[in-house]
N, C-alpha and C positions, 0 to 999 in steps of 0.2 A: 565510248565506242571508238575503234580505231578501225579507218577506213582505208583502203589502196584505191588509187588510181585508176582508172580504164581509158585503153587507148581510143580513142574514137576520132578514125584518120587519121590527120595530121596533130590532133589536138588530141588532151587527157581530160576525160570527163570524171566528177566526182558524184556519182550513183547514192541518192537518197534512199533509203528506205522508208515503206508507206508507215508504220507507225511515227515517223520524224515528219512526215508529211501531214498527214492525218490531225498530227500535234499542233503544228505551225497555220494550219489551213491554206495550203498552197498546194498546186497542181501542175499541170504542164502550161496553163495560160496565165498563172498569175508571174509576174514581172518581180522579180530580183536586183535588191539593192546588193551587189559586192565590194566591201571595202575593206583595206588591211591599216593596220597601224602600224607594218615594215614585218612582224613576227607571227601575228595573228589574222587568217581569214578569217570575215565576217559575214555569212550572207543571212541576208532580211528579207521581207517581202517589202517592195518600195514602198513607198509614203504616196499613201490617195489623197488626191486633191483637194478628194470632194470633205475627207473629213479635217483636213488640215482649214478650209474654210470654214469648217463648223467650230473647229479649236479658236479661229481668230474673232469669229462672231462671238463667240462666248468671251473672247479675251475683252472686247471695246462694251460689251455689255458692263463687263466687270469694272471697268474704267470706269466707263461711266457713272456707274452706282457707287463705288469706294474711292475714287482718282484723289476727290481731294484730301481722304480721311489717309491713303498711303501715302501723299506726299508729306502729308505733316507729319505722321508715323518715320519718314525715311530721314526725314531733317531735325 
């Protein structure tokens, strides 16, 4: 898909289309991560808090239960 520009005042907006929306489940309230690596735009929908706590909860579970079976595993 190859998009143009829209001037929007002083600034150039880059106009989603709803099937790309629809796809991503993002709307006009959810919050965008924009990041480039110098050649490539990247936009995301940010990182929720609530489930990056649930990633970390599940990670000290996992500690917990295999920590010392991966340390000897890694040594």
């Amino acid at each position: 898909m190859v998009k143009m520009l829209t001037r929007h005042g002083n600034s150039l907006a880059l106009v989603l289309d709803r099937g790309v929306l629809d796809l991503l489940k993002i709307d006009a309230k959810t919050p965008l991560e924009i990041t480039t690596d110098g050649q490539v735009l990247i936009v995301a929908p940010a990182h929720n808090g609530r489930r990056r706590k649930e990633f970390l909860k599940a990670m000290e579970a996992g500690n917990r239960r295999y920590g010392r079976m991966l340390k000897r595993l890694a040594g």
